[in-house]
N, C-alpha and C positions, 0 to 999 in steps of 0.2 A: 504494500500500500504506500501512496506518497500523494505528495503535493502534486499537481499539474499547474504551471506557470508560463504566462501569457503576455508580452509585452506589447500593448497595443498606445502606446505613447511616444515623442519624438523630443520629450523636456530633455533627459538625460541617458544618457548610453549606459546601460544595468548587461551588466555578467551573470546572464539564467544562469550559470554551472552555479554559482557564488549562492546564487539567490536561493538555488535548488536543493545546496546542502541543507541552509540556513533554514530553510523551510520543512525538512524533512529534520531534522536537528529539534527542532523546536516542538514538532508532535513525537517524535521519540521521549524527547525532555518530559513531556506531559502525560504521557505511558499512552498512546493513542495508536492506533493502527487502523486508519484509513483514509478513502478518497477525497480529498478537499482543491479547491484550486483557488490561486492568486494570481489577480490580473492585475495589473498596473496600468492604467489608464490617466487620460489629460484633464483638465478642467471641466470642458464641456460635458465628457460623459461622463462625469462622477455627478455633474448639475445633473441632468436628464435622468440619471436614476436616483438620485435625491427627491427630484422633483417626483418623477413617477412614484415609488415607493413610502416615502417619507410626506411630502405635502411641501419639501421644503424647497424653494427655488432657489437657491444656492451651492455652489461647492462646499464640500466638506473632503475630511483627510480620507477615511475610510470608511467603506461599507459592509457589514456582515451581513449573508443572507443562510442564516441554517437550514439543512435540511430535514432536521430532527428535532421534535418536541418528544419528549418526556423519557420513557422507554423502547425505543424502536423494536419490533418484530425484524429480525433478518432471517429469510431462508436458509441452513445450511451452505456453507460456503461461498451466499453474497456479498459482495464485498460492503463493510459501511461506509455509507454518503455524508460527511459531514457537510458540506456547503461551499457557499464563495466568499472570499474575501477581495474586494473590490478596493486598490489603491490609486490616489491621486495624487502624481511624481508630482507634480507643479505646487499642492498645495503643501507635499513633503516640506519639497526646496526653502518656502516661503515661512514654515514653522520650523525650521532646521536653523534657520540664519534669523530668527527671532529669539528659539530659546537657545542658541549659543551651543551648537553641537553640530555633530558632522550630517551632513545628508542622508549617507551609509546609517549610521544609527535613529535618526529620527523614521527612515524607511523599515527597518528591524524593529522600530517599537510597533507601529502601524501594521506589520504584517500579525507580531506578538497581539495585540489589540485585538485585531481582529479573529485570530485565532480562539483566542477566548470566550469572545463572544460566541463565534459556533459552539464550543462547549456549554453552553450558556452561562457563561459567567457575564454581570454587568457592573456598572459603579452608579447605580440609581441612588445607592443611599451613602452616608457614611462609612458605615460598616464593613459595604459589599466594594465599594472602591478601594479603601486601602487592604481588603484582601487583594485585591485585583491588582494596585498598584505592586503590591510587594511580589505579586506571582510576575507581572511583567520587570520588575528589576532583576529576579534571579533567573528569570530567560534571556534577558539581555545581557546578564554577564556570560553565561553559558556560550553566547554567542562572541563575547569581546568586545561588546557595542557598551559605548558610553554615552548614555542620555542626561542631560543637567535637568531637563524639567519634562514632567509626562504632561506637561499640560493643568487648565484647572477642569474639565468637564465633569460636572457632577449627576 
């Protein structure tokens, strides 16, 4: 089982080999074993699916869309469907060089992010975020990605 990763953006030149460990690295890390994919995409389309799914007409960093709620039913030797994680390099770039860290890692938190969330993890409350935050800082090290700020989203 692994990641399936998709660069359909022209912001910045990404190494899938790099991207591919990273992302296969990351659902090991979390004892997972299955199908999920990350696409890296530009502004407009992370708008358009914002818009479409969300209600919200704006860009945002990332998108989770799981494919599992609660307890999944799998057949005998179907593979599991986790979901997609939808990233936007442009909006990476632009919270990379705000909170004062490298692109590389603001992209590795975003992909970690979103990963999460397929698991269903969220940071709706207090509580559930700084679990959240601390599960994404010790992915990030695993990875060697140094983040200074995850951001405030609550």
């Amino acid at each position: 089982m692994a990641a399936h990763l998709n660069d359909e953006q022209a912001d910045l030149a990404l190494d899938m080999d790099v991207w591919q460990r990273r992302a296969d690295a990351v659902a090991a890390a979390c004892g997972v074993a299955a199908e999920w994919s990350v696409t890296f995409v530009d502004e407009a389309a992370i708008q358009a699916l914002n818009l479409e799914y969300r209600g919200m007409d704006k860009p945002t960093d990332v998108l989770s869309f799981a494919q599992e709620e609660g307890d999944p039913f799998l057949p005998p030797g179907a593979p599991r469907m986790l979901g997609d994680v939808i990233i936007s390099v442009p909006t990476a770039l632009r919270q990379a060089a705000e909170r004062g860290h490298a692109p590389e890692a603001e992209l590795g938190l975003l992909l970690i992010h979103g990963f999460l969330h397929l698991l269903g993890e969220d940071h709706d409350t207090a509580a559930r975020k700084k679990k959240m935050w601390a599960r994404q800082q010790a992915l990030l090290d695993g990875l060697g990605l140094a983040v200074k700020d995850f951001g405030d989203a609550l």
